[in-house]
C-alpha positions as CSV (number, residue, x, y, z in Angstrom):
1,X,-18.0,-33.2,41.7
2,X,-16.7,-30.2,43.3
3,X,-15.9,-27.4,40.6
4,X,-15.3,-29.9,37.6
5,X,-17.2,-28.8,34.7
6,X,-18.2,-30.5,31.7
7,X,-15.2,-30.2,29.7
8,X,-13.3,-31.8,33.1
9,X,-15.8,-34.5,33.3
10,X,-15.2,-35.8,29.8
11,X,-11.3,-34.7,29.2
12,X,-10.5,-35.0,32.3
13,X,-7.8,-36.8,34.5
14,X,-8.9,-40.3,33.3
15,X,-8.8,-39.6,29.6
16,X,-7.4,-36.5,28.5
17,X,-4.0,-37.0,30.5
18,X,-0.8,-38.8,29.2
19,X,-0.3,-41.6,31.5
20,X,2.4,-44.5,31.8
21,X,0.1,-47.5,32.0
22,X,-2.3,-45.8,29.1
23,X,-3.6,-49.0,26.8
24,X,-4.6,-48.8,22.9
25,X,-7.7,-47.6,23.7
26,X,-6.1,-44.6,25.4
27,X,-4.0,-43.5,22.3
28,X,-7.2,-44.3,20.4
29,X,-9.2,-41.9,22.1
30,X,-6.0,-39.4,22.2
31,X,-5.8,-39.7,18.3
32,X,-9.3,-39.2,17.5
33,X,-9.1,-35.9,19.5
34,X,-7.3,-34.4,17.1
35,X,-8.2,-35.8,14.0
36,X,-11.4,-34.2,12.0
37,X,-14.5,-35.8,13.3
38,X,-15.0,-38.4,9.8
39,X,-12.2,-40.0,11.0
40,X,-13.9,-41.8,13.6
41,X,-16.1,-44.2,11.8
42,X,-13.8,-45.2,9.3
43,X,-10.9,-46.4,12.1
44,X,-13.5,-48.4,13.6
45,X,-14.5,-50.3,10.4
46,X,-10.7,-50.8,9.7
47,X,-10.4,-52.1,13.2
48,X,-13.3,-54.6,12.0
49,X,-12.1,-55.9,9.3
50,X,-8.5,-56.2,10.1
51,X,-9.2,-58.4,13.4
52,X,-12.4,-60.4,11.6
53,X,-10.7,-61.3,8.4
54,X,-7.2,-60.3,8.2
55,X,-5.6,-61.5,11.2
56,X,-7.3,-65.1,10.9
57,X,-5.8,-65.2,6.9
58,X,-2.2,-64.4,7.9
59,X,-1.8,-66.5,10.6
60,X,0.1,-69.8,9.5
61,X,-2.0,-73.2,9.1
62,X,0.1,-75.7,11.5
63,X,-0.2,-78.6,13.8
64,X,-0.9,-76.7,16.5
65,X,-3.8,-75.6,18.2
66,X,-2.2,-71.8,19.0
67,X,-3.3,-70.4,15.3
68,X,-6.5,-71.3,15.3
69,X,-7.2,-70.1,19.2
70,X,-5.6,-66.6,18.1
71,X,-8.0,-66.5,14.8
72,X,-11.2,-67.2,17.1
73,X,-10.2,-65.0,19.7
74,X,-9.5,-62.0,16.9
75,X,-13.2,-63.0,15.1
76,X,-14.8,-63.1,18.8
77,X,-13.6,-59.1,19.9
78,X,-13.6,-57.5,16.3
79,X,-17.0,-56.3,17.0
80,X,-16.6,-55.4,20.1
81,X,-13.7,-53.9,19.9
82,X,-14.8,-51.6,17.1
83,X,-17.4,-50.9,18.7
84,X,-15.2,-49.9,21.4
85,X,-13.5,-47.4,19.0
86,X,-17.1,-45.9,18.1
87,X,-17.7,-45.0,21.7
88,X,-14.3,-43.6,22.1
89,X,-15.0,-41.3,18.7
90,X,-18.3,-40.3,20.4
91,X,-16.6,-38.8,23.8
92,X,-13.7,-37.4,21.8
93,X,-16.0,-35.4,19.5
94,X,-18.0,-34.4,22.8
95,X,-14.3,-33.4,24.5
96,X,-14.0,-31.5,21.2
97,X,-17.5,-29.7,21.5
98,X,-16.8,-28.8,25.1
99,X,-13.2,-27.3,24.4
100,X,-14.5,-25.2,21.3
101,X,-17.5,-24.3,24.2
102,X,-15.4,-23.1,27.1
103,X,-13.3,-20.9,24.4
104,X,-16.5,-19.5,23.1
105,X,-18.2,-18.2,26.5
106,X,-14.9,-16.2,27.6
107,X,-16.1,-12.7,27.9
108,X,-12.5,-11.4,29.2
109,X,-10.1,-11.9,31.4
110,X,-12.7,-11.6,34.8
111,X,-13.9,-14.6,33.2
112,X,-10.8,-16.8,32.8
113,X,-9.2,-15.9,36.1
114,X,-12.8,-17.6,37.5
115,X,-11.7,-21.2,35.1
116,X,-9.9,-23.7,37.2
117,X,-6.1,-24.7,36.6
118,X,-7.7,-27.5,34.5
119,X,-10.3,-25.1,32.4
120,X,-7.8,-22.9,31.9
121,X,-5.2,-25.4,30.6
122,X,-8.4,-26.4,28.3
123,X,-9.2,-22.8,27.1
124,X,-5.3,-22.7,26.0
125,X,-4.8,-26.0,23.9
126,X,-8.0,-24.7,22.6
127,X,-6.9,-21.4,21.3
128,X,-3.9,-23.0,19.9
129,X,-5.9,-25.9,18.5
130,X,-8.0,-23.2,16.3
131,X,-4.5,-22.0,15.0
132,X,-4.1,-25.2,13.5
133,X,-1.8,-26.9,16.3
134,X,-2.3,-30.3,16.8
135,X,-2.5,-30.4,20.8
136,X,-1.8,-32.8,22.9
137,X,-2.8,-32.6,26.7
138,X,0.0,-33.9,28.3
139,X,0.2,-32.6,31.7
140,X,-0.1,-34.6,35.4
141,X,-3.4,-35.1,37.3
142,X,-2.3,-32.4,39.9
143,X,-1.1,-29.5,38.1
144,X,2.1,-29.5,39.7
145,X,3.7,-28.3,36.9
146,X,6.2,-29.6,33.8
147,X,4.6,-29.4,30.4
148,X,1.1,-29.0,30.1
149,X,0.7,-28.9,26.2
150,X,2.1,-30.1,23.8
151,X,1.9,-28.1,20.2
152,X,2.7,-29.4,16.6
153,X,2.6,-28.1,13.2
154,X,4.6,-29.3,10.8
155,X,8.6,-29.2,11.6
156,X,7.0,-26.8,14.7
157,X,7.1,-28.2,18.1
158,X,6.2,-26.5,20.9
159,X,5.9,-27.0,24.4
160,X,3.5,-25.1,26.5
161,X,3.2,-24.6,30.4
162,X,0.0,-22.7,32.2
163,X,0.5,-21.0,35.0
164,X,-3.0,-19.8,36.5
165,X,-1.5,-17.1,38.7
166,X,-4.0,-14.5,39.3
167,X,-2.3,-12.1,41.6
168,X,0.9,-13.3,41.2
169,X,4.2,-12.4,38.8
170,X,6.2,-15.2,37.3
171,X,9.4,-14.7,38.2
172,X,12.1,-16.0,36.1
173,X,13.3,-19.6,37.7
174,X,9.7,-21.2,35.6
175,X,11.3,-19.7,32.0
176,X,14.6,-21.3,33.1
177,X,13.1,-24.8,34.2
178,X,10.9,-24.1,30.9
179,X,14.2,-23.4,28.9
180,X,15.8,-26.7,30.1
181,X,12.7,-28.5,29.5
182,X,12.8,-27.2,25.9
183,X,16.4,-27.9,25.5
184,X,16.0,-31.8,26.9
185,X,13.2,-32.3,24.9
186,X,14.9,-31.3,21.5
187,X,11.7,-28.9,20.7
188,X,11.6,-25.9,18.7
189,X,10.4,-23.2,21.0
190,X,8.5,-23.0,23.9
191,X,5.5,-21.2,25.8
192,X,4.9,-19.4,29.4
193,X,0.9,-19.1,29.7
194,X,-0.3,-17.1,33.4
195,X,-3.2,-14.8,34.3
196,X,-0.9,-12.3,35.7
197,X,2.3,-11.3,34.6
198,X,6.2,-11.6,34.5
199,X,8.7,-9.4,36.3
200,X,11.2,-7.9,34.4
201,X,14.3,-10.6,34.9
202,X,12.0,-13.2,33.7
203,X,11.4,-10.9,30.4
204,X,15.2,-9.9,30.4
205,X,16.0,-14.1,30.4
206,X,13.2,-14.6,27.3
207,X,14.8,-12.5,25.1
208,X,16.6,-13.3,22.5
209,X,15.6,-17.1,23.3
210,X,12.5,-19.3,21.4
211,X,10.3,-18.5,24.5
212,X,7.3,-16.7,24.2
213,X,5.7,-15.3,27.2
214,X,2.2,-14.8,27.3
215,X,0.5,-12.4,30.0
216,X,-2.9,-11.8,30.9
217,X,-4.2,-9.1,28.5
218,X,-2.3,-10.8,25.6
219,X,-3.9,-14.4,26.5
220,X,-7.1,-12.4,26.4
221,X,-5.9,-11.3,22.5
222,X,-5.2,-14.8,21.9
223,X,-8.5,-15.7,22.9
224,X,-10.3,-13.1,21.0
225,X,-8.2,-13.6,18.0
226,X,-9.0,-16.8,17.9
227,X,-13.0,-16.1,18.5
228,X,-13.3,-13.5,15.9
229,X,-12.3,-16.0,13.2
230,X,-14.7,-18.5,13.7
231,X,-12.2,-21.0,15.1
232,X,-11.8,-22.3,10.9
233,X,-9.0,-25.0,11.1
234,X,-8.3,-25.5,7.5
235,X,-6.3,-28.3,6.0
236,X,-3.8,-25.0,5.1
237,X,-3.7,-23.8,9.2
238,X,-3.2,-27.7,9.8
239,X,0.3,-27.5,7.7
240,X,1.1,-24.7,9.0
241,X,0.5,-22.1,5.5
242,X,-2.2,-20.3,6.6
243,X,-3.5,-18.1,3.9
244,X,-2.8,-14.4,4.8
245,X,-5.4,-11.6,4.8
246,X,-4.5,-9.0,2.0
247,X,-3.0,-5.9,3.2
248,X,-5.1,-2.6,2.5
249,X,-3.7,-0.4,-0.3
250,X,-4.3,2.7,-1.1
251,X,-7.8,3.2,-3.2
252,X,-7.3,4.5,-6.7
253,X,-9.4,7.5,-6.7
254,X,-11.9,8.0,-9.4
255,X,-11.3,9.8,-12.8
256,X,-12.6,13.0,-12.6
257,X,-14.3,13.8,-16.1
258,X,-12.6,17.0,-17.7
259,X,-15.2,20.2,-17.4
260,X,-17.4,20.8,-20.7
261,X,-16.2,23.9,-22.9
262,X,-19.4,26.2,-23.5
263,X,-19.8,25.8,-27.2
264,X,-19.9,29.8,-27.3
265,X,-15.5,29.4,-26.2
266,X,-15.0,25.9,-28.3
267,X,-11.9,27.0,-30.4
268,X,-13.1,27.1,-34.6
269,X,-11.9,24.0,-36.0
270,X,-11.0,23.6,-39.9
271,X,-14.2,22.1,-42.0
272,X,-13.4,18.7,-43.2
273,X,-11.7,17.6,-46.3
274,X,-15.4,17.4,-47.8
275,X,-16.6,20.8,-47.2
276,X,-13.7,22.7,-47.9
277,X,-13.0,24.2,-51.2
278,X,-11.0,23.2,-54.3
279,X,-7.1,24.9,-54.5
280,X,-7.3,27.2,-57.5
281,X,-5.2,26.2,-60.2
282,X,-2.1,28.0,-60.6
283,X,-1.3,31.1,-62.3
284,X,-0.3,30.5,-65.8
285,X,3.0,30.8,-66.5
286,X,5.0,30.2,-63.0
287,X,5.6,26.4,-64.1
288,X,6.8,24.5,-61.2
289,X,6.7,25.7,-57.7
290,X,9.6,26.8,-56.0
291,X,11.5,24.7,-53.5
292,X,9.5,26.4,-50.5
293,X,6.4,25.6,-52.2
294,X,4.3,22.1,-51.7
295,X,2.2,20.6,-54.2
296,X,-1.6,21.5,-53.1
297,X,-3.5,18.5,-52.5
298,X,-7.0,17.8,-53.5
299,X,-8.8,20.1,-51.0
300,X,-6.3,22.2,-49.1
301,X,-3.6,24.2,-51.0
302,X,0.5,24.8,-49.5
303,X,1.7,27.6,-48.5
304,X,3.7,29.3,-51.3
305,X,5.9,30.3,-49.0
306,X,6.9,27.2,-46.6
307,X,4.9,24.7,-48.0
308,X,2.9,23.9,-44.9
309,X,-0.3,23.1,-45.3
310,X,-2.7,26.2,-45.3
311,X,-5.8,26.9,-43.1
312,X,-9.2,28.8,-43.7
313,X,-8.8,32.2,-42.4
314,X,-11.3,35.4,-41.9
315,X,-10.1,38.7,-42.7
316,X,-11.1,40.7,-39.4
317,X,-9.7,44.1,-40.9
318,X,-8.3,45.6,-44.1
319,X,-10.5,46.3,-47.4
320,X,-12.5,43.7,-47.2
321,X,-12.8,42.7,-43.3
322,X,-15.4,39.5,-43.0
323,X,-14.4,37.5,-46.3
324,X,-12.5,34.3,-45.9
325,X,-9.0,33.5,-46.9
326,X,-5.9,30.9,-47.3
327,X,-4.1,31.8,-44.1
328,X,-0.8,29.9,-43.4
329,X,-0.8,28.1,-39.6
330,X,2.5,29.6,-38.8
331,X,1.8,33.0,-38.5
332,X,2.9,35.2,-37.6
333,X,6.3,33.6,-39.0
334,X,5.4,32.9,-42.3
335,X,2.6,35.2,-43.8
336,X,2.2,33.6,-47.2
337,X,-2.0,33.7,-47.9
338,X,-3.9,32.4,-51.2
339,X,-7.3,33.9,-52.1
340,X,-9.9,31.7,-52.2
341,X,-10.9,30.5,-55.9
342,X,-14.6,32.2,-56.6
């Protein structure tokens, strides 16, 4: 078997490859390797019952014997054939195991320059698989060149050559013939896969073009990338919308509680409404108050001066330093006082 692994044996260059003379079976087989795995069962039951029921109902009733022979012949290989269909869903979901498996063991790039130029054509479909491409292995039997892969997502459609040069630099006539393959084909871009690396006209002839070249140490990214996610294809990777991760933003630091005031410094507040006492009445004979006075409310008397409303106050000096006061709260501009009623 030489160095064919199992992922060779089962995709290999019977199965996996696009071929000329490739039969229903064959584009079967080539479908259900890219469909989800319930697929399978389902196609074959619809195989079933569209050759055992109804092919024999549409054909015409006639004279001739050819109807009938046709609507035996479709009863006769329904099961077989869909049983046919079951096998080929068995050996694609094995292909399928064996591709995830030969992505999974890569350890770096020691380990894909040992793959052969069929592995490693296998390790990259399967990279670009788990980024929800639908690949399609569509190189020849001899890895002589042309397009190995084929990617699609949506409106995207790329087409992918592998180039397993481990000491070697790929110059720039592959990205031309790659170009013009691109071009003829009508796809949307195009991608240059090797082990080893590009030389600086080759880069120079990328640019600015839909050709992405891909070198050893980034295939290696690709590879991890692709590892580190769990190889999730979601029904939003297989359109093409893959959900992006949320960028980190700056954290919103704490609220820092304001430092306790000793109740020793706590500023002296006014007593409430409650505790505070009555205005004295006033003095008899001034009638109204003047138009700088304010009617004293209930519990708080104005200022006879400005009106404002007046605050408790404690003499700290003059003849009778300690006893409480009217005080008006814009002192030291206004200076009107009231005594306090006894």
């Amino acid at each position: 078997m030489g160095n064919l692994t199992i992922s060779a044996l089962i995709g290999g260059q019977i199965m996996s490859r696009r071929r000329k003379d490739e039969g229903l079976l064959d584009d079967i087989f080539e479908m259900l390797c890219v469909v989800p795995a319930w697929v399978g069962p389902p196609v074959a039951l619809l195989f079933y019952l569209v050759l055992q029921f109804l092919v024999p109902l549409v054909l015409p009733d006639g004279d001739t014997e050819l109807p009938s022979l046709v609507a035996g012949m479709s009863r006769t290989i329904a099961l077989p054939f869909a049983v046919l269909v079951l096998f080929a869903w068995v050996f694609a979901e094995i292909r399928k195991w064996s591709r995830r498996g030969l992505l999974n063991t890569q350890i770096g790039m020691s380990s894909i320059r040992d793959l052969s130029w069929q592995e490693f054509e296998y390790l990259v479909g399967e990279a670009y698989r788990r980024q929800g491409y639908v690949v399609e292995e569509t190189g020849s039997p001899s890895g002589d060149g042309g397009i190995d892969l084929s990617l699609r997502r949506g409106a995207e459609w790329v087409v992918v050559q592998c180039k397993q040069w481990k000491a070697r630099k790929v110059g720039v006539r592959p990205v031309r013939e790659l170009y013009g393959v691109m071009t003829s084909e009508g796809a949307t871009g195009a991608i240059l896969v090797t082990c080893g690396s590009f030389t600086r006209e080759a880069e120079s002839f990328a640019q600015g073009k839909p050709i992405k070249l891909i070198g050893g140490q980034d295939l290696w990214d690709l590879v991890r990338a692709v590892k580190a996610s769990g190889g999730q294809r979601s029904a939003q990777a297989a359109t093409g919308t893959a959900a992006p991760s949320p960028r980190p933003g700056p954290a919103t630091p704490a609220p820092q509680a304001r430092p306790t005031t000793p109740a020793s410094q706590a500023r002296p507040t006014a007593p409430p409404p409650s505790a505070r006492p009555a205005a004295p009445a006033p003095p008899a004979g001034h009638g109204a108050s003047s138009p700088h006075q304010a009617t004293a409310t209930d519990s708080t008397p104005a200022c006879p001066v400005c009106g404002s409303t007046m605050a408790l106050r404690t003499a700290r000096k003059g003849p009778n330093p300690g006893s409480q006061f009217w005080g008006c709260p814009k002192y030291p501009n206004c200076r009107g006082t009231r005594p306090i009623a006894g």
